[in-house]
N, C-alpha and C positions, 0 to 999 in steps of 0.2 A: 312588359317589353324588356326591360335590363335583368328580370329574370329569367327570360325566354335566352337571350344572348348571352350570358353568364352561364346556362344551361351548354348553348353551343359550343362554348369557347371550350369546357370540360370535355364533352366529346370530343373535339377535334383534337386535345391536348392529348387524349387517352388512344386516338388511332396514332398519333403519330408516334406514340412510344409504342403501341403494340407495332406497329413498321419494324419499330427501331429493335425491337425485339427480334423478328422474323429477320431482318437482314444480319443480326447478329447470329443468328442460329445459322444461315445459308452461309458465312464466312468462318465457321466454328470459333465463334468470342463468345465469351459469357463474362456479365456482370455478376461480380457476388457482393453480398452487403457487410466485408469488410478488406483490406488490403491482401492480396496471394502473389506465389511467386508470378502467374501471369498478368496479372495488371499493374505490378509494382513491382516487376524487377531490381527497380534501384532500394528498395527496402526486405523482400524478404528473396534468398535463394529457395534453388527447387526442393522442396521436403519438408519446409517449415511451415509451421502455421502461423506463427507471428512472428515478427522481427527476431530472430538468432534461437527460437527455439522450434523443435523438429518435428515432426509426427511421432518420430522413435520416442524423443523425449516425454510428451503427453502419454503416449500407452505406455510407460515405463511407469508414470504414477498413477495413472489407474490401476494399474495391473499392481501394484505394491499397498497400493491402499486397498485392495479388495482382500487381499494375503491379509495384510494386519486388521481387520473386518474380524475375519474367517479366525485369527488366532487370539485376540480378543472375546470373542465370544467362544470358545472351545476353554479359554482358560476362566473365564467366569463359569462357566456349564462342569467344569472339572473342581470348583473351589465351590460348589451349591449353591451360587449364588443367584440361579435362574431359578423361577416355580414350575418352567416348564417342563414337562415329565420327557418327550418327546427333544431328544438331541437334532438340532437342524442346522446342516452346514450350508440352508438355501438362504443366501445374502442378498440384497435391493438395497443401492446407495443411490438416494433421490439428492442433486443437485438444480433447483432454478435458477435460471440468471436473475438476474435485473430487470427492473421494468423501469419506461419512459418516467422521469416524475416532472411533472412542468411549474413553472414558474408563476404562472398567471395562464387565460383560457388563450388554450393552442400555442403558447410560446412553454418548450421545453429547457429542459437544463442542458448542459452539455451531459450525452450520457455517458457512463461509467460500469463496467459489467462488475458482476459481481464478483469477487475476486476468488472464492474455493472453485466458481463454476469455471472461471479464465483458467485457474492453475490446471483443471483438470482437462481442457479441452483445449483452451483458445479462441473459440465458439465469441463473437464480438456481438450477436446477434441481440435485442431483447426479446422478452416474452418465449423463449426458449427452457428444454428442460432433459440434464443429464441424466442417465441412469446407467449404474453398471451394477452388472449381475452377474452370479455364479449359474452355472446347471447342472443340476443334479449330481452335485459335488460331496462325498464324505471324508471320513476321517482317512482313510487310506485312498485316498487321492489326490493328486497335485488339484491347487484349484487354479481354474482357467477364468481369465475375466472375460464380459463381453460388455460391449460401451454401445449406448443409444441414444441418439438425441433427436429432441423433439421440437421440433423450428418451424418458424413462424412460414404460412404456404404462399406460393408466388403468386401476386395479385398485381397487373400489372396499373392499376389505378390506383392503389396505396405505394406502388412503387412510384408514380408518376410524380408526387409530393414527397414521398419520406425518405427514396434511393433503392437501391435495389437490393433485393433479397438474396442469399444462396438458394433456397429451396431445398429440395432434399438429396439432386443430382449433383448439385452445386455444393453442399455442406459433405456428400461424398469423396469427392473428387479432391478435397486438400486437408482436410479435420484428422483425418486415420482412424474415424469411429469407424465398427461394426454395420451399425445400420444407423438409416434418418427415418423419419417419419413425419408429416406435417404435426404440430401441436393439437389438432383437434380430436388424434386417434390419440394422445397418451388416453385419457378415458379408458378406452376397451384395451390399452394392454395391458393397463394396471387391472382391469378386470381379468383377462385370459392368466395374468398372472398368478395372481389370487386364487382363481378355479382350479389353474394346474397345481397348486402346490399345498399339504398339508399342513405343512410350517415353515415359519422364513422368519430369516432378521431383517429388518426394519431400520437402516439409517439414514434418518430425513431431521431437520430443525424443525420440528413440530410446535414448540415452545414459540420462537419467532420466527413465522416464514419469512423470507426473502422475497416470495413475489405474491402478496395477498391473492390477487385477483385467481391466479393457477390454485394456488390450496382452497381457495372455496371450489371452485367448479373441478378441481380434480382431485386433488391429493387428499383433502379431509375426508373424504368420501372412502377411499381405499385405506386408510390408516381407519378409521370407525369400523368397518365390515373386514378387514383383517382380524381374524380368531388364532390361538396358539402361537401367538409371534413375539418375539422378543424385540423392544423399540429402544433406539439410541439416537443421537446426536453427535452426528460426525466431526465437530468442528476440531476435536483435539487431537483425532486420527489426522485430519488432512492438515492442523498445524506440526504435528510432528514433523511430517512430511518438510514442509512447505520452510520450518527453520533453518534446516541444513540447504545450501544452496548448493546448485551444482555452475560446473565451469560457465554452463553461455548464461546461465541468472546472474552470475558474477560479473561476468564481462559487461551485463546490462548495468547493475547498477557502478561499476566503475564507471564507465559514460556518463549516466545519469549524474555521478558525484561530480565530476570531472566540467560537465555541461553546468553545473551550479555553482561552482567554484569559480570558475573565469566570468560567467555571467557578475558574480558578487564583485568579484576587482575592476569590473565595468561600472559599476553602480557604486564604489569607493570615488572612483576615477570623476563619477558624475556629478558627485554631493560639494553642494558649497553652501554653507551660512544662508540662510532663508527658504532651502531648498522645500517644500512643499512634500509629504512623506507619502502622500500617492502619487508622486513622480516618480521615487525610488521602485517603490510595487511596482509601477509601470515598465521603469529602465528594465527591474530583474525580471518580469513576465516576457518582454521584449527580446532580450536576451540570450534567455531561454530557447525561445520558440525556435529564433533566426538559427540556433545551432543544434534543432533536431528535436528539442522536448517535445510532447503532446502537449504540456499545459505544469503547468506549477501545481505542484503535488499536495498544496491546500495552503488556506488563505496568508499568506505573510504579517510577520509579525514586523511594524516598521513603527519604533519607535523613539521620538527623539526624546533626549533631558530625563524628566522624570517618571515621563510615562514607561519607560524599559521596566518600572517595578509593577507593571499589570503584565503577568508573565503571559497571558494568553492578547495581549491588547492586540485589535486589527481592527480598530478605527481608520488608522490609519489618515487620518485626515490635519493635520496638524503641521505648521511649521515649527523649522526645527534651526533654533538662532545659535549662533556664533557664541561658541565657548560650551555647547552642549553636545554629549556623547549620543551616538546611533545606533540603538541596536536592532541587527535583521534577523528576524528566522525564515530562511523560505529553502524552497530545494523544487525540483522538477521531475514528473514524472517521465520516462523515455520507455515506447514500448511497454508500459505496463511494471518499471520497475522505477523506485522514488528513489532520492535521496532528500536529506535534512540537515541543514548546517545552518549557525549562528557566528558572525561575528561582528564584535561592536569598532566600533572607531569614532572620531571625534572630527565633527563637521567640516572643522576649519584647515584639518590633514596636520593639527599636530597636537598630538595631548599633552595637556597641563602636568605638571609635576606631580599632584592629588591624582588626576586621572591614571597616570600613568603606574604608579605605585598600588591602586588597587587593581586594572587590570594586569600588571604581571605577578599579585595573587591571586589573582582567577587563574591566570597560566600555568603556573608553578603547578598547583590544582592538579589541571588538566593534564599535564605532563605526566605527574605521578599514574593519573589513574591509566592513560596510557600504557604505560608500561605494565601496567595489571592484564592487559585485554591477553591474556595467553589462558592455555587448558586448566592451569591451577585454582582458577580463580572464578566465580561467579558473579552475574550485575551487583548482588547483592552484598557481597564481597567488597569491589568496587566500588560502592556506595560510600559501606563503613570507610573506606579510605579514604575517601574524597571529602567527608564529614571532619577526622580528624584531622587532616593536610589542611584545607580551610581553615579551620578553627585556630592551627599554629599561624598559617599565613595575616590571620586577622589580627591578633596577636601580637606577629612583630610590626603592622603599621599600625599600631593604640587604637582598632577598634573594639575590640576583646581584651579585656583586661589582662596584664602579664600575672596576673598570683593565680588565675584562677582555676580550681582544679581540675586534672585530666578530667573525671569523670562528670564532669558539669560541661566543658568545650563540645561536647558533640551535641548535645541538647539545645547549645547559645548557635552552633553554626547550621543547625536546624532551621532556626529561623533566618539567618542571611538565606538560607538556600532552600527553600520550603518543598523542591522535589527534586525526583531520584536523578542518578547520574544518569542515565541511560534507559534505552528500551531496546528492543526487537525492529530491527528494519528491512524489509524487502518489498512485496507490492505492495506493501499499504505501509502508509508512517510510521505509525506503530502497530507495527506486524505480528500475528502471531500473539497475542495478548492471552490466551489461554496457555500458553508459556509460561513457568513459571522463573523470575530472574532468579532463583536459589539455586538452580543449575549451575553446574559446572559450564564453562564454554565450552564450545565443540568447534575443532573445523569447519569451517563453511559456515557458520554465522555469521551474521552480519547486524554489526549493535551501534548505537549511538554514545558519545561520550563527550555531556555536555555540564558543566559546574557553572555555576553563576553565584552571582553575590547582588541583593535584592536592597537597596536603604532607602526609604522614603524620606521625604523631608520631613514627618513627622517623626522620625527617630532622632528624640531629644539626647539620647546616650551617646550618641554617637558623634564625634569629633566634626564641626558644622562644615569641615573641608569637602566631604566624604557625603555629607547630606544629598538624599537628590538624583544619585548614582544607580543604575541597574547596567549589569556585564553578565553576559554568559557570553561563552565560548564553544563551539560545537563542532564534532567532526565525526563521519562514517568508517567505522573501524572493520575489516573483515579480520575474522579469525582463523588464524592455518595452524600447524604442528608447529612452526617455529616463533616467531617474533610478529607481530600485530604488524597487518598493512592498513595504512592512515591511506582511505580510498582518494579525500577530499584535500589531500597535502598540496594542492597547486593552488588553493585561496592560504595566501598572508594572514598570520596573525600574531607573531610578534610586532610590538610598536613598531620599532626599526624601518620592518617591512613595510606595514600599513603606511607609517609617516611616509614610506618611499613611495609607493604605489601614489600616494595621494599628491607627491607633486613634482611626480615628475612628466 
């Protein structure tokens, strides 16, 4: 009987959305299965696909990554470095999204697309699948891209539970692909493709897919019965791409920094002597959210007293007493662009004279390498700098011995500081990680520039004032042709400030 009626209830749930469908279609509204300029005017204008970026913008880096594809492979094929006898300028760059991952049975995670198939489409969709391809393109021809994506088909009983779908009229209408097609034909066009072409290049992550479930029933299949093809792994193409930002990726993560920055002086604002360090996490997710984040761009680091020296700690569970320093790492993502910032401070809103002395050697630090963040200079560059500025700054407060020689200081501040200054930051934390930081900076980067000083209380050497202590310092630096813009400069971190912030 309660299956019988449990049975009905699904029927009657599944006409009323098929209604709700038909009467949308009679008043031309369509749902699609992520935010457009029509359903969400207050977040995206007419031409974008997702919040401040455009259609233009997406076929602008498909179309540039299909070019550097194409010239990639014409300058290995000119250097010998292909076996293949047969020159082919026929290109297939396979991008899958993301798939659901759940938590436990039927509860999922918040999900998260994957981020080469985001850069390249916008596509919010799971179980989806990009492709862009050249035709019958050679050496004396411009090549032309075409972009295809392959999306999950409108069902309106899985819509009825999971939200609604674009489909493939829907995924037209605001993406600026070429064409859609439901996910169950990729199959036969990865075959028609195959049949139509003698040779082709091949850039798919073969090595690790990103959506298992699609490379067993599709993609392994066409990569195995592909013959005379040359295979690659896009990731380094589309993080070329993807380092340099343009103005509205800028605009996103200034926001993003800007949204994580006031949030932090709110959660300064909050902290008093006993304060509970998943309240903190909470205040700054809170925060966040209320001024437009999608969600905190990965898990915070909230740590009080002596736990700040587990550099990745997100326990998080711990009170944090009167007379012990705070340090946060957290940032938020906005529209699909992060930021990441740390700043420590001292429970009770005013540091100890010890406290204070080491963290304006972290500052000083930080300051310097600041000023590095221009064309001249590389992360790794930066680094070196930050290694011997530390080492002096340890130095003048007696925790590094004054005789001791240059060429030993960088090794001893090694270990205060056990990693690098900096990374790659845009949609993902640390961004672009096939990057390598021995690079020069370029315009349009966007890097992090964070120094810390780490002393456990088992560091016997060390002055017992000092014992106990963990500080970093963090801020989101964009780089242009002239002087380094500090994204994240509306969160305080001079004492002065902090001590002001905190009680007033």
């Amino acid at each position: 009987m309660a299956s019988t009626m449990f049975t009905k209830s699904i029927l009657r749930r599944t006409l009323n959305f098929c209604r709700l469908v038909k009467i949308c279609r009679i008043r031309n509204v369509r749902y699609f299965g992520q935010p457009t300029a029509k359903t969400h005017p207050h977040l995206l204008m007419e031409g974008q696909v997702t919040p401040g970026i455009t259609k233009t913008e997406y076929q602008h880096r498909r179309c540039t990554l299909l070019r550097n594809a194409v010239k990639h492979r014409r300058k290995d094929d000119s250097a010998g470095k292909n076996s293949n006898s047969e020159f082919s300028d026929n290109t297939i760059l396979i991008f899958p999204s993301a798939s659901k991952v759940f938590m436990s049975y039927d509860i999922p995670y918040t999900f998260r697309q994957n981020t080469e198939f985001l850069y390249l489409c916008g596509f919010q969709e799971p179980d989806s699948v990009l492709i862009i391809l050249n035709e019958h393109s050679n050496k004396n021809k411009e090549v032309s891209s075409k972009s295809v994506l392959f999306v999950p088909r409108k069902d309106p009983t899985k819509e009825l539970w999971d939200g609604p779908r674009s489909g493939i009229e829907g995924t037209l209408s605001f993406t600026g692909v070429d064409t859609a097609h439901n996910i169950d034909d990729l199959g036969m066009f990865l075959y028609q493709y195959r049949k139509e072409q003698s040779s082709y290049n091949v850039w798919y992550n073969f090595t690790n897919p990103v959506h298992a479930a699609l490379h067993d029933q599709f993609l392994a299949r066409f990569l195995q019965e592909s013959r005379n093809c040359y295979f690659e792994k896009p990731q380094q193409l589309v993080q070329n791409l993807r380092v340099l930002k343009s103005p509205a990726e800028t605009y996103l993560l200034q926001v993003s920094a800007e949204i994580a920055s006031k949030s932090l002086v709110e959660v300064m604002k909050y902290c008093k002597p006993g304060v509970n360090e998943a309240h903190l996490y909470a205040k700054m997710e809170f925060e966040c959210r209320t001024r437009g984040a999608d969600y905190l761009s990965y898990p915070p680091v909230v740590a009080g007293g002596a736990r700040a020296n587990i550099i990745h700690y997100i326990s998080n569970n711990q009170i944090i007493n009167n007379g012990e320093l705070v340090l946060m790492d957290a940032g938020c993502e906005y529209h699909g662009y992060t930021s990441d910032l740390t700043r420590t401070w001292p429970v009770s809103g005013r540091f100890t004279p010890e406290q204070k002395q080491l963290y304006d050697a972290v500052l000083a630090t930080q300051e310097a390498c600041l000023k590095m963040c221009t064309t001249d200079y590389s992360l790794d560059d930066i680094y070196r700098e930050m290694l011997i500025v530390l080492g002096h700054q340890l130095q003048s407060i007696g925790i590094i011995p004054s005789d001791i020689r240059k060429k030993d200081i960088l090794s001893l501040a090694t270990k205060f500081c056990p990693h690098h200054v900096g990374h790659y930051l845009g949609m993902d934390v640390h961004d672009t990680s096939e990057i390598s930081r021995q690079i020069k900076l370029k315009p349009g980067m966007v890097i992090t520039i964070e120094p810390g000083v780490y002393i456990p209380v088992t560091q016997d050497h060390v002055p017992p004032q000092f014992r106990g202590m963990g500080i970093r310092i963090e801020d989101n630096v964009l780089i242009t042709e002239t002087s380094p813009t500090v994204m994240s400069n509306m969160c305080p971190k001079s004492t002065k400030e902090i001590e002001y912030v905190m009680n007033s």
